[in-house]
N, C-alpha and C positions, 0 to 999 in steps of 0.2 A: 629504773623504771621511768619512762618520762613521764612528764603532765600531761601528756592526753591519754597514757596508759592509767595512770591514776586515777583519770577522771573517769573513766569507761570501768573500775574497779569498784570505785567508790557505787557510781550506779548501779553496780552487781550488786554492790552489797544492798543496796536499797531495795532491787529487787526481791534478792533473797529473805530480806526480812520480810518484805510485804509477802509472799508468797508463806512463808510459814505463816503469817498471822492467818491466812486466809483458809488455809487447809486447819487451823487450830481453830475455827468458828466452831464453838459450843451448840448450835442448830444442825451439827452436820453428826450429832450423836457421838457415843463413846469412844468412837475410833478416832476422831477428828484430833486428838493428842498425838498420839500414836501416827497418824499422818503426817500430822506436822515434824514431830521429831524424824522422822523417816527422811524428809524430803529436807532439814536441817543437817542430814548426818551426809546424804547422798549427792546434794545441791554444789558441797564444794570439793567432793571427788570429783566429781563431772567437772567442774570448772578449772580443776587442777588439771587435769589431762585437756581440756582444751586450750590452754594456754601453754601448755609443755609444745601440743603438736602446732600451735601459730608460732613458734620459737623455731619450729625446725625449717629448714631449708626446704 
């Protein structure tokens, strides 16, 4: 992986966590856990296959 790959990683992951914390706001009612973990579990499927298909030719 080089350093600009890692860098562009590292920001995903900063995304990612900002993004659960924000679907996990306790104002957004009882589902808002259940959101969060959803988009925690689904967030780095999605990012696995997009980085599979930026690898291919």
């Amino acid at each position: 992986m080089t350093k600009s790959s890692q860098a562009v990683q590292g920001l995903w992951i900063r995304f990612r966590d900002a993004n659960g914390q924000f679907h996990a706001d306790k104002d957004s009612g009882s589902i808002a856990s259940i959101n969060a973990a959803s988009g925690m579990l689904q967030m780095p499927i999605q990012r696995a296959q997009e980085l599979e298909n930026s690898a291919q030719p």
